[in-house]
N, C-alpha and C positions, 0 to 999 in steps of 0.2 A: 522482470522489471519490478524493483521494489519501491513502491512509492510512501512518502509520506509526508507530511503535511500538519499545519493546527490546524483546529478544530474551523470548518469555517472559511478555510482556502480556498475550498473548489477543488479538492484532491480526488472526492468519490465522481463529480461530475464529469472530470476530465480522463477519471480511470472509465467511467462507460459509454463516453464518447468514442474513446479510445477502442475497446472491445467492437464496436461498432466500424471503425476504420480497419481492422485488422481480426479480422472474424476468425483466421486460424488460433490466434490468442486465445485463451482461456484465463476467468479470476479465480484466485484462490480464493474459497470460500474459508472465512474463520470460524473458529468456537470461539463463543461470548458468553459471558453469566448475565449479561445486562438485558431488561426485557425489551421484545421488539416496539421498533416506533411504528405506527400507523404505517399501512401500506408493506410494512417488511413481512417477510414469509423465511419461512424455517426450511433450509437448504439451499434457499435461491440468493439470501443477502447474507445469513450467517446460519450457523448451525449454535442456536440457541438450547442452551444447555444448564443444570443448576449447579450450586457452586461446588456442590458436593460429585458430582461429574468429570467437573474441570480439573478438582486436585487428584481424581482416579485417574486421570489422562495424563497428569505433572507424573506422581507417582509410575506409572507406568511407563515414561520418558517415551511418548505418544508423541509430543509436541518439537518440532525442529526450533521454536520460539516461542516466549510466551510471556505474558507484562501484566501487571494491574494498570488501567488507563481510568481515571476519575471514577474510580470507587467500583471498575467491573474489570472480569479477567477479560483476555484475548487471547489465543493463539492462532500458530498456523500448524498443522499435521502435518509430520515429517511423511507419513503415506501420501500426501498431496503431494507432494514436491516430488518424491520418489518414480509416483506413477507417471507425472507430467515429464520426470527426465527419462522414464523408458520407454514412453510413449512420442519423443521427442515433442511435445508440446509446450510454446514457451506463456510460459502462466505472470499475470499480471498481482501485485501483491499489494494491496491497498494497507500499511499497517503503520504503528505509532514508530518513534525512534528509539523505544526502548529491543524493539522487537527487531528493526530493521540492523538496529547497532547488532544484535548478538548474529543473523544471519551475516552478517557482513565477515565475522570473525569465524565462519563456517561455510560459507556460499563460494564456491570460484564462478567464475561468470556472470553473476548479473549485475545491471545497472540500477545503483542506487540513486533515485531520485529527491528529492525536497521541491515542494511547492509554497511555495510566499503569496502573501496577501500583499497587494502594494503599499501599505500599512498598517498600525495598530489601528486607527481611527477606523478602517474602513472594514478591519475583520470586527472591531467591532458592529456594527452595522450591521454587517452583515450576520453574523449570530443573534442579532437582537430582532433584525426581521425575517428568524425561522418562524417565530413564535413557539417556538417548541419549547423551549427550554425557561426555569426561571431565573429569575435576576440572579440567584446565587451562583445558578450552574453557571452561568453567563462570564459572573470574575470569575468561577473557578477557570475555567476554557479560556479567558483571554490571562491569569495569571501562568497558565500552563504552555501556553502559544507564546510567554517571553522566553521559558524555558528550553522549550521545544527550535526556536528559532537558533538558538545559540550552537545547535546540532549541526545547522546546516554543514556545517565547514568540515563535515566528513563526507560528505555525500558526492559523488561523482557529478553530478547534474544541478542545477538549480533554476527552477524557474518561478516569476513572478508574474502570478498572475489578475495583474491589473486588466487585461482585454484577454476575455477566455478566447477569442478565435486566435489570437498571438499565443496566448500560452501552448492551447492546443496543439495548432502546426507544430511550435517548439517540442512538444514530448513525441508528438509524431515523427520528427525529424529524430529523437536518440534512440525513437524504436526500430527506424532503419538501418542509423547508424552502427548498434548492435550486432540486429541481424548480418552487418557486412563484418564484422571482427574477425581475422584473422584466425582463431581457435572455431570459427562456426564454419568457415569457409573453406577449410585444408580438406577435407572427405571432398565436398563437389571439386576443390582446385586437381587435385588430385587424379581422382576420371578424368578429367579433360588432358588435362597435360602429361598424366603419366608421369608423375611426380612421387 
């Protein structure tokens, strides 16, 4: 499940609600150059790295994707992905659009997501009462969420989430839907019917 969202949607909320409904699920964890916000820890929310790290991992073509998002790297490890599909583990992937666009052009099977804020007025709001962030970051992240929006119309899914318990269900219901696809389902259909 590739998700992505602006800054502010409720994209990270609804990806660890999600992990919590679906505990076989695993998230991808990324590498970031950006340093951690209060409360994050190094392996559990990101594998925080310096920038001189990140380009050894580019260079190395370590990365199955990988973006600048407001002034810090991101990737995801192409080892991440690898081990989850030998290990058949379907991995949850919380990333920007620049990131999601390039797995899409390399990924068969997964379900690309997009999350909306039920408007501008109200992602702003809602970025203003993180308090984290300052007023620059703030237009930089609502200039980059008009950007970011105009993405959506490649994404398999789109959900807005104006009532996180509505959105919720909603992502819950394509993560079933998924798991019943036709390419996930032919090994079990198969035993049974002898097909």
């Amino acid at each position: 499940m590739i998700i992505s969202a602006p800054s502010g949607a409720g994209k990270t909320t609804l990806c660890r609600e999600l992990l919590k409904r679906f505990p076989a699920m695993r998230e991808s964890i990324s590498y970031t150059t950006r340093q951690p916000r209060s409360g994050e820890e190094h392996g559990r929310d990101y594998y925080f790295v310096s920038r001189d790290e990140f380009q050894g991992m580019i260079r190395e073509d370590a990365f199955a994707e990988w973006a600048e998002v407001h002034g810090n790297l991101y990737g995801t490890a192409l080892k991440t992905l690898e081990e989850a599909r030998r290990n058949g583990i379907d991995l949850v992937l919380d990333i920007d659009c620049q990131g999601a666009r390039r797995l899409k052009e390399q990924l068969d099977g997964g379900s690309f997501i997009f999350v909306l804020p039920p408007d501008m007025a109200e992602l702003r709001r809602r970025l203003e009462s993180r308090s984290s962030d300052a007023p620059e970051v703030i237009e930089r992240r609502i200039k980059r969420a008009a950007e970011e929006i105009r993405e959506a119309r490649w994404y398999d899914y789109i959900i807005i989430n104006d009532n996180f318990e509505d959105a919720f269900e909603e992502l819950c219901a394509i993560v079933v839907a998924h798991g019943l696809r036709t390419s996930r389902m032919l090994e079990q259909v198969s035993k049974l019917f002898d097909i």
